[in-house]
Backbone as JSON, one array per atom type, in Angstrom:
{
  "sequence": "XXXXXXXXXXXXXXXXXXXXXXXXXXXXXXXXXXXXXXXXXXXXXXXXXXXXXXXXXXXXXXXXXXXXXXXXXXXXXXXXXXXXXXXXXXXXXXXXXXXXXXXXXXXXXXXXXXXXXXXXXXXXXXXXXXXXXXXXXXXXXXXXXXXXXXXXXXXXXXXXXXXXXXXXXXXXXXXXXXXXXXXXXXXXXXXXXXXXXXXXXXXXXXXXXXXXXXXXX",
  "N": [[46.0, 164.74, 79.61], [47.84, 163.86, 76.72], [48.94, 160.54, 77.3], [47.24, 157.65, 79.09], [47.11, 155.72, 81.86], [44.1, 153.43, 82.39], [43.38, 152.44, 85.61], [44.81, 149.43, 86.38], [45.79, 149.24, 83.67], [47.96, 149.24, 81.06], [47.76, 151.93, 78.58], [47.12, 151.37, 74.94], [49.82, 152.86, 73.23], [49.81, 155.73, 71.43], [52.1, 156.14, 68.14], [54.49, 158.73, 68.52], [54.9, 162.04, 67.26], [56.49, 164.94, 66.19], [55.16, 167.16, 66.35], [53.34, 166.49, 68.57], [55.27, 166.29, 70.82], [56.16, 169.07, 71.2], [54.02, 170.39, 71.14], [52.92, 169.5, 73.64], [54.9, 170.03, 75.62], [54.68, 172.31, 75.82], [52.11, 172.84, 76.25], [52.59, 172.1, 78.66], [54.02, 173.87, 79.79], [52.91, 176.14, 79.79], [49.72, 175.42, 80.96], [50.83, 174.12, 83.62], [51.98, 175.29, 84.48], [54.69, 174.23, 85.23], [58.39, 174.14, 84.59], [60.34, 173.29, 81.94], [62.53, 171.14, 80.03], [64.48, 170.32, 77.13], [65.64, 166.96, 75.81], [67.68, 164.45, 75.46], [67.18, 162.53, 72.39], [65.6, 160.3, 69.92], [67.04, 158.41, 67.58], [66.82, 156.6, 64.46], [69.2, 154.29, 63.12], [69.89, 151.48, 61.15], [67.87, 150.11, 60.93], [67.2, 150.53, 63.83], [66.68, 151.78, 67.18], [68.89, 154.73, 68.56], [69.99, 156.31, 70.99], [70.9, 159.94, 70.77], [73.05, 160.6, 72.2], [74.56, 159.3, 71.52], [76.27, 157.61, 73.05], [76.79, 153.66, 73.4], [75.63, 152.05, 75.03], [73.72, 153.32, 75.99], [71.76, 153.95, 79.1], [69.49, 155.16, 79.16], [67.68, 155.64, 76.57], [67.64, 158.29, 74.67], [65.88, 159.82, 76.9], [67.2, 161.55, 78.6], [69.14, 164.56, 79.86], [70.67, 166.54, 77.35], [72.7, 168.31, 77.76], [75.25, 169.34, 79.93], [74.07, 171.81, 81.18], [71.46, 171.95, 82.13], [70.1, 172.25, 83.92], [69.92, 175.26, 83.6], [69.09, 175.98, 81.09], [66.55, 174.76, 81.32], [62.58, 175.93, 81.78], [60.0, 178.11, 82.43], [58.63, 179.56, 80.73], [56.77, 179.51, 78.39], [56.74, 180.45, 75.59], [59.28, 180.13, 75.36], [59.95, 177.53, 75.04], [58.42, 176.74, 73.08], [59.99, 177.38, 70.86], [62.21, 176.03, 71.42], [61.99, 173.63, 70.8], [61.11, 173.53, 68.24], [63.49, 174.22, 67.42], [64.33, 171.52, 67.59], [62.57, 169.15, 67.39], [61.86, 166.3, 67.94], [62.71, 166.15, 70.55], [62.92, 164.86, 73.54], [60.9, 165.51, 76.36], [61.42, 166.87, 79.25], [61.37, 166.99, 82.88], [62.57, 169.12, 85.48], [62.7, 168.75, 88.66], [62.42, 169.77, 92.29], [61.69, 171.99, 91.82], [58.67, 173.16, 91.4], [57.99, 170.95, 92.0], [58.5, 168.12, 93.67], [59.38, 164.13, 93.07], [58.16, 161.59, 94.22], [60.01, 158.4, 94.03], [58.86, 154.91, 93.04], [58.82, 150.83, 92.94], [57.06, 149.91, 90.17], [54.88, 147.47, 90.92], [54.79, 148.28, 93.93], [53.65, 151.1, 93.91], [51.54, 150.92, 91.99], [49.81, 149.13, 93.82], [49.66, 151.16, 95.91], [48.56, 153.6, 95.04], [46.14, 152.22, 94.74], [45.47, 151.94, 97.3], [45.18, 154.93, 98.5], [43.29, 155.53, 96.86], [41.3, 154.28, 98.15], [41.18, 155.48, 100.5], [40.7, 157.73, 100.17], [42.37, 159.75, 99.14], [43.8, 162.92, 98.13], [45.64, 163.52, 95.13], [48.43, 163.92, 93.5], [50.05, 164.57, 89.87], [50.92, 161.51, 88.33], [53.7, 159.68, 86.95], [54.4, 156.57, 85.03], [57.17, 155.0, 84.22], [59.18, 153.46, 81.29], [61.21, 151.84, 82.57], [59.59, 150.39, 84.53], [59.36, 152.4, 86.48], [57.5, 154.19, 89.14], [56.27, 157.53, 89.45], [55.43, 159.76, 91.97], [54.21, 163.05, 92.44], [55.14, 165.56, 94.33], [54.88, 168.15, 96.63], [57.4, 170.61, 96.56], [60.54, 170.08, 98.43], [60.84, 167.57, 99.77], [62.27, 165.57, 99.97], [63.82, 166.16, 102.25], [62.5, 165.4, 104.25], [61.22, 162.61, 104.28], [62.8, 160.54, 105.09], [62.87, 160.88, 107.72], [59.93, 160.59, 108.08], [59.5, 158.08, 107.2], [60.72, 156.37, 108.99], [59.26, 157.44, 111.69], [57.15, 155.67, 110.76], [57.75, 153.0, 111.48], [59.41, 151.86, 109.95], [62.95, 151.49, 108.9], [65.36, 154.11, 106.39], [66.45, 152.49, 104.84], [65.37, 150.68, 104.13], [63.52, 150.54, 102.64], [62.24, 150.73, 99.55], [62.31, 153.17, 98.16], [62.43, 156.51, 96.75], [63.39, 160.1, 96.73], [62.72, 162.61, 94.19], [64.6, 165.53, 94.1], [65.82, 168.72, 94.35], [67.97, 169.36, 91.2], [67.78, 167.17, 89.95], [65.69, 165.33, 88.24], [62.68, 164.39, 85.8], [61.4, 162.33, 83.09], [58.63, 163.08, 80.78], [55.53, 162.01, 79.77], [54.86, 162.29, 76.71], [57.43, 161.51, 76.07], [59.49, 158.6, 74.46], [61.46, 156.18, 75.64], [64.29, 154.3, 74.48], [63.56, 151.32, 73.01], [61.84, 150.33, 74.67], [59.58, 151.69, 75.22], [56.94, 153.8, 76.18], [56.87, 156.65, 78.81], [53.9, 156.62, 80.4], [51.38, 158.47, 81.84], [50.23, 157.34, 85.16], [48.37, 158.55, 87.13], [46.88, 161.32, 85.59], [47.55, 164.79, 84.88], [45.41, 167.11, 85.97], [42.62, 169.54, 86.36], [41.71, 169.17, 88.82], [43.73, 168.21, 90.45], [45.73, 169.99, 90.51], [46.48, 171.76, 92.6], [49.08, 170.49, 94.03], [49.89, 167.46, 96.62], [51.22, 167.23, 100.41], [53.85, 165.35, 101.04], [53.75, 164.25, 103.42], [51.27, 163.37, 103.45], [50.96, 160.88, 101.77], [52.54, 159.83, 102.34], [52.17, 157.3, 104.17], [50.72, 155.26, 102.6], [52.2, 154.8, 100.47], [54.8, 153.81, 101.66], [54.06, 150.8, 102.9], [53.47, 149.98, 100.91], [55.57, 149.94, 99.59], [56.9, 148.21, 101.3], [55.29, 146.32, 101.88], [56.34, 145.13, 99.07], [59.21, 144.04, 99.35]],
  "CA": [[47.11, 165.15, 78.78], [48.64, 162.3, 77.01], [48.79, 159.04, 77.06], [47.11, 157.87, 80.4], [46.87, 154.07, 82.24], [43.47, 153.66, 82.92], [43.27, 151.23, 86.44], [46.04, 148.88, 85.8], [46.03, 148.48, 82.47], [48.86, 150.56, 80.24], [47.32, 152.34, 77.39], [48.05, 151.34, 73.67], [50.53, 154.52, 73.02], [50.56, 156.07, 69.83], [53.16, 156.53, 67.62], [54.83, 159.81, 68.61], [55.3, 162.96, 66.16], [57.47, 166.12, 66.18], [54.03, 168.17, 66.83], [52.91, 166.37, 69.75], [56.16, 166.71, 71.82], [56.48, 170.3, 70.98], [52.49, 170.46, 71.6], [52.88, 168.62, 74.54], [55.63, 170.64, 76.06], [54.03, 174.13, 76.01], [51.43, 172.67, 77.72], [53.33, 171.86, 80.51], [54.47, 175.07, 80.16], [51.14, 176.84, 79.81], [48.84, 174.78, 81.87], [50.71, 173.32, 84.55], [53.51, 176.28, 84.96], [55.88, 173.43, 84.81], [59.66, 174.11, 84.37], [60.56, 172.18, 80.98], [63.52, 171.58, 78.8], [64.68, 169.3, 75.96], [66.8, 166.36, 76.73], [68.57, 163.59, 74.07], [66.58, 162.1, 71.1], [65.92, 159.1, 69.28], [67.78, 158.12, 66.35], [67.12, 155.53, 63.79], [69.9, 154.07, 62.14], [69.99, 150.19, 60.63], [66.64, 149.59, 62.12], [67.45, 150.46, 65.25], [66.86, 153.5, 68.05], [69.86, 154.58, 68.58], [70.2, 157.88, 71.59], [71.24, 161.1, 69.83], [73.51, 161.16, 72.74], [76.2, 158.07, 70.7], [76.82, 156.34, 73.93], [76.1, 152.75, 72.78], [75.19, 151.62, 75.72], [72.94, 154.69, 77.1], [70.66, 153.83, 79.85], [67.85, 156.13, 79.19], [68.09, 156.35, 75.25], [66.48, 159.15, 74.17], [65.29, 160.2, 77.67], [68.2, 162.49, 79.48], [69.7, 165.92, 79.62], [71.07, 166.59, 76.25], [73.75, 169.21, 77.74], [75.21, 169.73, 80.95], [73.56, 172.8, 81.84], [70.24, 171.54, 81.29], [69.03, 173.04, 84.64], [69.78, 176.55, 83.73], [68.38, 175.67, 80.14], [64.8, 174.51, 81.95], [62.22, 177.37, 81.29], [58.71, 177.51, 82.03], [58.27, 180.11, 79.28], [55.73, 178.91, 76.44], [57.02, 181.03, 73.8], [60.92, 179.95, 74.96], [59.71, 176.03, 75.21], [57.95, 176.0, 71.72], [61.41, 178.09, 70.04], [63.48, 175.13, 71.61], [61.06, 172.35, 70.25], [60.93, 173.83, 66.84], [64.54, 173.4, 66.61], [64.62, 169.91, 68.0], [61.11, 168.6, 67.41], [61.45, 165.57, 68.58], [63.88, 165.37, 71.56], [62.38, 163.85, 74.58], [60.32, 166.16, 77.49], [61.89, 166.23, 80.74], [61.03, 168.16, 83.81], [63.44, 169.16, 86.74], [62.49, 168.47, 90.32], [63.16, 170.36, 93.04], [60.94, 173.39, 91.42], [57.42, 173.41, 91.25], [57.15, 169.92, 92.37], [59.5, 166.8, 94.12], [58.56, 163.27, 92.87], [58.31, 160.04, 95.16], [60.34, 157.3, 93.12], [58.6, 153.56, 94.13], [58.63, 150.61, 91.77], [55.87, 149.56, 89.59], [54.03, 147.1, 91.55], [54.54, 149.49, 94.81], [53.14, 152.33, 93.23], [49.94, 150.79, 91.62], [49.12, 149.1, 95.31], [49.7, 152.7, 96.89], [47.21, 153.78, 94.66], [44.32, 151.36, 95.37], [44.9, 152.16, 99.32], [44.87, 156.18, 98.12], [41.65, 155.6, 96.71], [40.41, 153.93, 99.04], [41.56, 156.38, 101.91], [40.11, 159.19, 99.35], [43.37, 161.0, 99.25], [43.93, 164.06, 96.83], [46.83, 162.81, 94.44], [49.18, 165.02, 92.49], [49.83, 163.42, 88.92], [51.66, 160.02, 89.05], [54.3, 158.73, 85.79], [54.85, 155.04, 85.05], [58.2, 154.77, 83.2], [59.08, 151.91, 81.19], [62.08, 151.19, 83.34], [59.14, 150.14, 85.41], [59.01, 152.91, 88.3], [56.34, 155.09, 89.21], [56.45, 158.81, 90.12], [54.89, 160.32, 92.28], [54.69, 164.03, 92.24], [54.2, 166.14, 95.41], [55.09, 169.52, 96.86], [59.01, 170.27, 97.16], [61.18, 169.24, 100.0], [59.99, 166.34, 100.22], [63.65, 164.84, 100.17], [64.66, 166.79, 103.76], [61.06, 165.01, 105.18], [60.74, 161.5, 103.61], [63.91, 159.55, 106.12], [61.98, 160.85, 109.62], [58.35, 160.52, 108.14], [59.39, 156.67, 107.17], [61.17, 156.22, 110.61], [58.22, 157.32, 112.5], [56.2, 154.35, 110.57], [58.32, 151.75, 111.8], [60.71, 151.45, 108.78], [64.68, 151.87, 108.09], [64.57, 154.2, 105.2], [67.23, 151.87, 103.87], [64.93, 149.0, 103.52], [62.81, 150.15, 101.35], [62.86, 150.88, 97.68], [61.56, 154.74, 98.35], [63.25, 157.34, 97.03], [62.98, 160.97, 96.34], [63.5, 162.98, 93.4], [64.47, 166.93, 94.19], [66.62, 169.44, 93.73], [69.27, 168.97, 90.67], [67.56, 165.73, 89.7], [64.65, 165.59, 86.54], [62.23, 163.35, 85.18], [60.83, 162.1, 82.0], [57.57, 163.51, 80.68], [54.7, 161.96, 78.65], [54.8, 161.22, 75.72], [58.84, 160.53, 75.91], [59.69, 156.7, 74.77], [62.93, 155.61, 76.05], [64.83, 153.48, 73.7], [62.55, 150.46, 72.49], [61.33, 150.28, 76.2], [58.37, 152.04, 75.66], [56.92, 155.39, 76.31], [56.29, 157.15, 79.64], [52.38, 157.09, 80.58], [50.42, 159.2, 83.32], [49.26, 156.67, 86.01], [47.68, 159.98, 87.32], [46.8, 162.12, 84.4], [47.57, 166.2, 85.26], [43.93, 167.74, 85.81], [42.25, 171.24, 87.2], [41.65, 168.67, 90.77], [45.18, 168.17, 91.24], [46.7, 171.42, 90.13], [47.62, 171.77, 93.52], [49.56, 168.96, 94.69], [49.67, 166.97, 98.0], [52.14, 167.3, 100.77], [54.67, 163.93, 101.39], [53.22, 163.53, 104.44], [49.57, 163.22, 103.57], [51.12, 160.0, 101.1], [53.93, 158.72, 102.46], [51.76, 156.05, 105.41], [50.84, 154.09, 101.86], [53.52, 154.62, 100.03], [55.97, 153.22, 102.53], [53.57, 150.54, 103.02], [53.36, 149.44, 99.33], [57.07, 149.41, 99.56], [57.28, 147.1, 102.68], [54.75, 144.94, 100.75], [56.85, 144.63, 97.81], [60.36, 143.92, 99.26]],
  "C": [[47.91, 163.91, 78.38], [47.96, 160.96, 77.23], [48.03, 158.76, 78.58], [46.87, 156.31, 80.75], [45.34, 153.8, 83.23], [43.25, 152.52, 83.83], [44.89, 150.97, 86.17], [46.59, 148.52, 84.92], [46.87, 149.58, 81.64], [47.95, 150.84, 79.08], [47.81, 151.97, 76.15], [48.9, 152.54, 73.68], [50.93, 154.49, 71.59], [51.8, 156.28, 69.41], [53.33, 158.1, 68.03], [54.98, 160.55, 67.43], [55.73, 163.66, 66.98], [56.2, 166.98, 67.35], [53.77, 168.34, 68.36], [53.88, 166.72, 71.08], [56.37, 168.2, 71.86], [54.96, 170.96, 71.59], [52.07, 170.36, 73.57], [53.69, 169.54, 75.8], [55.61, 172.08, 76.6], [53.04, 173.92, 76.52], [51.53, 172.11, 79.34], [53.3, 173.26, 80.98], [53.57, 176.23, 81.19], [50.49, 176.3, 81.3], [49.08, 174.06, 83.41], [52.01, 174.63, 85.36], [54.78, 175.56, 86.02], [57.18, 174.13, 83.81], [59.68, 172.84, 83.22], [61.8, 172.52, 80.1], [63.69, 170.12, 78.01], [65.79, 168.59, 76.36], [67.43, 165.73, 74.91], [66.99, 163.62, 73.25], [66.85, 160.91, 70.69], [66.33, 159.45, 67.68], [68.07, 157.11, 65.31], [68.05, 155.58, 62.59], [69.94, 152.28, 62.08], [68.94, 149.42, 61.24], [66.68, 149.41, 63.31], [67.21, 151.8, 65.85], [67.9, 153.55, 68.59], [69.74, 156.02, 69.88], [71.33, 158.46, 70.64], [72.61, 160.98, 70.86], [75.14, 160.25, 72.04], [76.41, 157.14, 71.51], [76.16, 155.16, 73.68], [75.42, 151.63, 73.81], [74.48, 152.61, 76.73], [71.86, 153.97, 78.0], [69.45, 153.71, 79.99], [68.04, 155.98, 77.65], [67.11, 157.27, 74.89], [65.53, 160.02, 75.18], [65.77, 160.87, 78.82], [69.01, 163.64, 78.92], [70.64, 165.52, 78.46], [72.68, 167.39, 76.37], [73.77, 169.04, 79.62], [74.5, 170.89, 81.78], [72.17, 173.0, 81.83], [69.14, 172.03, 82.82], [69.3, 174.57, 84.23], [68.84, 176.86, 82.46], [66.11, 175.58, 80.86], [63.91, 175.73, 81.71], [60.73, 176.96, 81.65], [57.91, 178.82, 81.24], [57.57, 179.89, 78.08], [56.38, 179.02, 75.29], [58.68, 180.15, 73.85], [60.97, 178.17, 74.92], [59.36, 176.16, 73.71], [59.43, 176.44, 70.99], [62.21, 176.88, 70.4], [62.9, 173.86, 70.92], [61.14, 172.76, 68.67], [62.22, 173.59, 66.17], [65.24, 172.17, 66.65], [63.65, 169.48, 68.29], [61.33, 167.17, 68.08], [62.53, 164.64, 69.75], [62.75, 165.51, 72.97], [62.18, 165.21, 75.36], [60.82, 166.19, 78.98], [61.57, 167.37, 82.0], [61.59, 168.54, 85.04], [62.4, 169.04, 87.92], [62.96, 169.42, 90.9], [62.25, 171.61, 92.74], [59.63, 173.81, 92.43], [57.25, 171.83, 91.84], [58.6, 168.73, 92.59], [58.43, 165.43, 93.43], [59.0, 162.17, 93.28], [58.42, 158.85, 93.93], [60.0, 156.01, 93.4], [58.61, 152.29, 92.85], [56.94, 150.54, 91.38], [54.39, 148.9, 90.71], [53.64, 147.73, 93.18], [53.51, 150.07, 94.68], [52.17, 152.19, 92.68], [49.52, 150.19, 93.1], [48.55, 150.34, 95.75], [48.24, 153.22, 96.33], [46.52, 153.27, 94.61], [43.65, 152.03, 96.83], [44.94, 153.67, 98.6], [43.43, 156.65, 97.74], [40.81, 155.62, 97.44], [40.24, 155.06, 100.47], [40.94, 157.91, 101.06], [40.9, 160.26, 99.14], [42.99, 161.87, 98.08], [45.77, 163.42, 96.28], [47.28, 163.9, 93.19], [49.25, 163.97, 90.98], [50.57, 162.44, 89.24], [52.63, 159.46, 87.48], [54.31, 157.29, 85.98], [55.8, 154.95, 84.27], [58.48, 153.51, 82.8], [60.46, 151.47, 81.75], [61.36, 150.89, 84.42], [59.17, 150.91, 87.48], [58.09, 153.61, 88.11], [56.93, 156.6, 89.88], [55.81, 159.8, 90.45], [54.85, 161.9, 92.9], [53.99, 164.8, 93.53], [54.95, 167.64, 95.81], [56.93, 169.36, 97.02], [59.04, 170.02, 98.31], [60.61, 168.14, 100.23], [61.49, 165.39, 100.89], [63.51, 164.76, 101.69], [63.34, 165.46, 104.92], [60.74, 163.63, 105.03], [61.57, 160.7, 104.84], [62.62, 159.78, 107.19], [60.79, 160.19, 109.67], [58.52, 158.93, 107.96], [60.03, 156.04, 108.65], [59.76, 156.12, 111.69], [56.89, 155.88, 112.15], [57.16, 152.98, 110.59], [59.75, 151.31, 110.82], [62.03, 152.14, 109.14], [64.49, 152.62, 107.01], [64.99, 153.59, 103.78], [66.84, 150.99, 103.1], [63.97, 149.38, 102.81], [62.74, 151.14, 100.4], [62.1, 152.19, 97.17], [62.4, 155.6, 98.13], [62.9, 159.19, 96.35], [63.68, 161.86, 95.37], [63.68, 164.39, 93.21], [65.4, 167.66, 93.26], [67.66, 168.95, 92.7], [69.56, 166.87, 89.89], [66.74, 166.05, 88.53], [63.62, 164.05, 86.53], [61.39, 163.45, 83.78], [59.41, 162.05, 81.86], [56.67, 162.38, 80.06], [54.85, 162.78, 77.82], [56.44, 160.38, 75.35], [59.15, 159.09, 76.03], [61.5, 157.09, 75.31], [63.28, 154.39, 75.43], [63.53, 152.89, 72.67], [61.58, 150.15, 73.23], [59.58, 150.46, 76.08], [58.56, 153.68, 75.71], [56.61, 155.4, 78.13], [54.65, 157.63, 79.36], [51.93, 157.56, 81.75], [49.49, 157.46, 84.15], [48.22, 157.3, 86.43], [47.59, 161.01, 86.51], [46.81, 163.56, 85.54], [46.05, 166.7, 84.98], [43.85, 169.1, 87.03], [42.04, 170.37, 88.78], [42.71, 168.71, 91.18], [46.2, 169.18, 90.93], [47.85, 171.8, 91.61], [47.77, 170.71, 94.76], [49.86, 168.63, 96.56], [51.11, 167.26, 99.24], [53.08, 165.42, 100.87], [54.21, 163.21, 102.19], [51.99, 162.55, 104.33], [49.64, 161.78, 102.12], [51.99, 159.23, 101.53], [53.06, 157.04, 103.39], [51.47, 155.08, 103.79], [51.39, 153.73, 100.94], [54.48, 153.67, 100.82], [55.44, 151.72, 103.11], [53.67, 149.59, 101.82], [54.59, 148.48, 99.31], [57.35, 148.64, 99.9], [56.68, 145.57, 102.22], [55.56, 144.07, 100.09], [58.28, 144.34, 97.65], [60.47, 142.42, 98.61]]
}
């Protein structure tokens, strides 16, 4: 689905359209019975992307809740995902946490390690983002939050020291094909497929995750 990074190498990424995010979005809906709602938007004005949201110094541009109430908004409804896309074709994909799925935040170079040793250890792997604010996200069963401090404790670590964090309840993240600003787009490190439909527990990832991390302080 999407854009996808095959190994370590990022994918060219097409130019985005209206279609594809709206396309794109109902198959979350559909196929992955993913919770989805519509966040900001990009906005060119004077040759520039500008977030829909005005703040001129936005963060994310183009890649955060559009409204405060943007978890009650969330939907994993098809028909009520394409009706919200049709009247804002091309505002950015985002997907709450805490639902259907928590996602382990690590950076970049972390997070492609983890996955070598994953391979190698033959794990089962839920999908995986690469955002271009350079983190990775790794997507695994809820609660993961309540379980992540002890499970890094028991492997020797502080869970202060390293750069692990989890993204649940009342939190979100940015889908494929959503760019953020000029940054770039979000690409699948782990593309969503019928093997990983159903995703891994924290546990059964965290020993090289936390690992990666420790690597890469």
């Amino acid at each position: 689905m999407e854009e996808t990074i095959p190994g370590t190498e990022a994918a060219q990424i097409p130019q985005q359209r209206g279609t594809s995010l709206l396309e794109t979005a109902v198959r979350y809906a559909e196929e992955r019975h993913w919770d989805v709602f519509p966040g900001t938007r990009l906005v060119p004005a004077g040759g520039v992307q500008h977030c829909s949201c005005g703040a001129p110094a936005c963060a994310a541009p183009g890649a955060h809740p559009a409204r405060e109430d943007w978890a009650a908004q969330a939907t994993g409804s098809a028909s009520a995902v394409r009706r919200m896309w049709q009247k804002q074709p091309t505002a950015s994909v985002l997907l709450p946490t805490g639902r259907t799925f928590d996602a382990v935040d690590v950076p970049e170079t972390a997070g492609f390690l983890a996955l070598a040793r994953m391979q190698r250890m033959e794990l089962t792997l839920g999908p995986v983002t690469l955002a271009p604010d350079r983190r990775m996200r790794f997507f695994v069963l809820p609660g993961a939050g309540a379980k992540v401090p002890d499970l890094v404790r028991r492997l020797g670590w502080a869970p202060r020291a390293l750069d692990l964090g989890v993204l649940g309840e009342g939190a979100y993240v940015a889908a494929p094909p959503t760019r953020v600003g000029t940054w770039g787009a979000v690409q699948w490190a782990c593309r969503p497929t019928a093997a990983n439909r159903w995703l891994p527990d924290v546990e059964e990832l965290i020993s090289p995750l936390a690992y990666a991390c420790g690597r890469d302080r």
